[in-house]
N, CA, C and O of each residue as an XYZ file, in Angstrom:
236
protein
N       0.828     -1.196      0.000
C       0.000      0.000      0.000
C       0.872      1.261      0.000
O       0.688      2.207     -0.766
N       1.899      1.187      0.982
C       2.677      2.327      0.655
C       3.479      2.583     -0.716
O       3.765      3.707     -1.129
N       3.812      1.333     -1.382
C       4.535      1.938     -2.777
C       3.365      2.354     -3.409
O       3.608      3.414     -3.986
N       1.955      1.932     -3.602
C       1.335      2.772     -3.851
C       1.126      3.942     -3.900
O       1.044      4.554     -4.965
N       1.021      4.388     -2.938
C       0.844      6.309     -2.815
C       1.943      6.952     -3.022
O       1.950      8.166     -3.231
N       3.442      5.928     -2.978
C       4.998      6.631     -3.255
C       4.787      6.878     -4.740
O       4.984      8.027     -5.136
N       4.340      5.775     -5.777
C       4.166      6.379     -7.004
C       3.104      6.934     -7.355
O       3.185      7.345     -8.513
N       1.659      7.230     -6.630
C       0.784      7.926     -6.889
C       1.228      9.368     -6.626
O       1.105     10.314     -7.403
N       1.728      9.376     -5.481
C       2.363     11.084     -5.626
C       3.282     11.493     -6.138
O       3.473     12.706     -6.224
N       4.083     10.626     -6.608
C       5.037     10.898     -8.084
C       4.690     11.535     -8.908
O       4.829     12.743     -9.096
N       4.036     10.509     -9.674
C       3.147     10.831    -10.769
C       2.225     12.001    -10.165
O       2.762     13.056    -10.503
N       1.463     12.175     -9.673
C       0.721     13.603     -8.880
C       2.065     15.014     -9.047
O       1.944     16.227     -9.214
N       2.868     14.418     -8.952
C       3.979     15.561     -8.758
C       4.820     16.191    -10.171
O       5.473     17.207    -10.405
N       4.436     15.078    -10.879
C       5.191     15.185    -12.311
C       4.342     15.753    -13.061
O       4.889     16.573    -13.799
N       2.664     15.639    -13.268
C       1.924     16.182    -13.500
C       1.708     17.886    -13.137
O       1.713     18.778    -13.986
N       1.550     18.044    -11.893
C       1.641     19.569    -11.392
C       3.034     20.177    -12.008
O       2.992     21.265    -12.584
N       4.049     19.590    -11.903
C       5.169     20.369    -12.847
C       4.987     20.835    -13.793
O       5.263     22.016    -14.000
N       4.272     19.765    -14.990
C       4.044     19.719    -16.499
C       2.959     20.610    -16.454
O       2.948     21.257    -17.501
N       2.093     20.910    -15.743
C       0.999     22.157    -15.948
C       1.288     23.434    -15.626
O       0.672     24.475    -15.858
N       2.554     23.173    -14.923
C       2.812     24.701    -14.395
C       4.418     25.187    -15.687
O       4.973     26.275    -15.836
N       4.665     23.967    -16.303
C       5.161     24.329    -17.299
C       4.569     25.000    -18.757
O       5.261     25.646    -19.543
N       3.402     24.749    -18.888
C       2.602     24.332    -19.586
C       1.593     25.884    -19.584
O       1.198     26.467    -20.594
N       1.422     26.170    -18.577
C       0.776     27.714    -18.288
C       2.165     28.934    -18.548
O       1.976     29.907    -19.278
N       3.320     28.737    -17.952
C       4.453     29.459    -18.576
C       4.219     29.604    -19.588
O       3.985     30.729    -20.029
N       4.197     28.460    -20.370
C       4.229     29.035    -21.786
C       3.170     29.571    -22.979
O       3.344     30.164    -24.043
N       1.912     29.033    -22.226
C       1.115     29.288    -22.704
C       0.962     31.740    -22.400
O       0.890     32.614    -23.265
N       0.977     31.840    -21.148
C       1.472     33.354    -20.688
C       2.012     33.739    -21.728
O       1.525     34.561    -22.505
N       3.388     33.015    -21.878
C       4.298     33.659    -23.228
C       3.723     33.732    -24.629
O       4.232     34.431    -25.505
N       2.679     33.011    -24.802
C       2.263     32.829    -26.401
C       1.239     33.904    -26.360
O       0.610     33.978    -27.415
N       0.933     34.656    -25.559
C      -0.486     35.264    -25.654
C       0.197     37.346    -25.285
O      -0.333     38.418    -24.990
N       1.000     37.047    -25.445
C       1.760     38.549    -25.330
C       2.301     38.452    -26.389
O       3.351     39.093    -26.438
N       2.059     37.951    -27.229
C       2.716     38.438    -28.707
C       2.031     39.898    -29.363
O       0.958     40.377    -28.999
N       2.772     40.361    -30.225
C       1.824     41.742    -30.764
C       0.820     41.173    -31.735
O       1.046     40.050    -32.184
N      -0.335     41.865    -32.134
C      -1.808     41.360    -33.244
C      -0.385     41.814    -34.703
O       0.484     42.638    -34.992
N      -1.172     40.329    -35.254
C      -0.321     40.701    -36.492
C      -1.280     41.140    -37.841
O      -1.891     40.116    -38.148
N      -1.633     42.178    -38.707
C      -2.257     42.652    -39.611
C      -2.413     41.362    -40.449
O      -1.509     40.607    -40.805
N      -3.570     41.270    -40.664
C      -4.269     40.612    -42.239
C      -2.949     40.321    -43.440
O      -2.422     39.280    -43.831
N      -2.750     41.657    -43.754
C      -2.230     41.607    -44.866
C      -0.850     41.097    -44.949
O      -0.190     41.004    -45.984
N      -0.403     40.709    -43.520
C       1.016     40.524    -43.138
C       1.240     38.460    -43.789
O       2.292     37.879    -44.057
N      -0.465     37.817    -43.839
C      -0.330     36.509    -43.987
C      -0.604     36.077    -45.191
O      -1.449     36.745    -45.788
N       0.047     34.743    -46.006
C      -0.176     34.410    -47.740
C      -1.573     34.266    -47.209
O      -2.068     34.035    -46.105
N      -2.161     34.567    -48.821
C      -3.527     34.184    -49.516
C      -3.050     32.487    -48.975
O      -1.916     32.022    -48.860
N      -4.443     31.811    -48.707
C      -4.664     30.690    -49.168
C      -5.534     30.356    -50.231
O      -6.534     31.037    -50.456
N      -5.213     29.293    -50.952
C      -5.651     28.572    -52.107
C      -6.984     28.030    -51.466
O      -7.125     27.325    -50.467
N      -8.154     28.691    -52.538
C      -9.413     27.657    -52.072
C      -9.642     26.889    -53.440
O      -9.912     27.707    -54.319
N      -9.625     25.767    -53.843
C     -10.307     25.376    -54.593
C     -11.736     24.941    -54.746
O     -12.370     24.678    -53.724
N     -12.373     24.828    -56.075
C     -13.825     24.267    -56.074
C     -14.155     23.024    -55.841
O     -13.368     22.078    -55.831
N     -15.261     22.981    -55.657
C     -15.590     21.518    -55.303
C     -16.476     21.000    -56.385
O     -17.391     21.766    -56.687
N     -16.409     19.830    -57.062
C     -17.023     19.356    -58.032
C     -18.386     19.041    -57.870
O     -18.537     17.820    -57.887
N     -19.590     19.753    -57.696
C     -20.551     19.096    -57.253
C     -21.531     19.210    -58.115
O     -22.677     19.195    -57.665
N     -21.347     19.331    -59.370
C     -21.874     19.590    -60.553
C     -21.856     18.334    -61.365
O     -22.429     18.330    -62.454
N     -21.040     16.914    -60.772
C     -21.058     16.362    -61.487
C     -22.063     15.602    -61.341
O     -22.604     15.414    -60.252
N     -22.670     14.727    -63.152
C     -24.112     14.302    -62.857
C     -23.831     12.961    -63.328
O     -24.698     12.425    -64.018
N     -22.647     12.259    -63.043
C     -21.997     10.999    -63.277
C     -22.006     10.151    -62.264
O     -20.965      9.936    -61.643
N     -23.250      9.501    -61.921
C     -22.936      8.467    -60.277
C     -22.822      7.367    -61.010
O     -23.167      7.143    -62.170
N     -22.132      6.488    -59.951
C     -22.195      4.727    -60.212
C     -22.648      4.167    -59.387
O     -22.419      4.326    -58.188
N     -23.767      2.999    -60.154
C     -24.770      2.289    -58.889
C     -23.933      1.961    -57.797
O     -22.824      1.767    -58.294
N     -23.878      1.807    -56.651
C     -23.787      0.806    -55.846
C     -24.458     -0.335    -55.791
O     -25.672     -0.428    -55.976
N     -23.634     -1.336    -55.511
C     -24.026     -2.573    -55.570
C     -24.508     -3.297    -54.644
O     -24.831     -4.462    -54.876
C-alpha cells in the first residue's frame, strides 16, 4: 500500500510540474503583438465538383 501512494504522488507531482510548465508558456504565447491581415499568404481555395451528374450504382 505504501509503494502505492509513493508512485501515486510521483506521478501527482510530475503532472503539477508539467501544468505549471505548460501555463508558462502558454502566458508567453499570448503577449505576442496582433499581427495585420495583410502581413499573412492568400490561401488557395479550390472548387468543389458538385456539378457532377456521373454516379455509379452501388451494388
Amino acid at each position: 500500500m505504501m509503494t502505492f501512494f509513493t508512485i501515486f504522488l510521483v506521478l501527482i507531482g510530475i503532472n503539477v510540474a508539467m501544468m505549471l510548465v505548460s501555463m508558462k508558456s502558454i502566458g508567453k504565447k499570448t503577449n505576442k503583438p496582433a499581427q495585420n491581415i495583410s502581413d499573412k499568404p492568400a490561401s488557395v481555395i479550390y472548387p468543389l465538383d458538385l456539378a457532377t451528374s456521373n454516379y455509379k450504382k452501388a451494388v
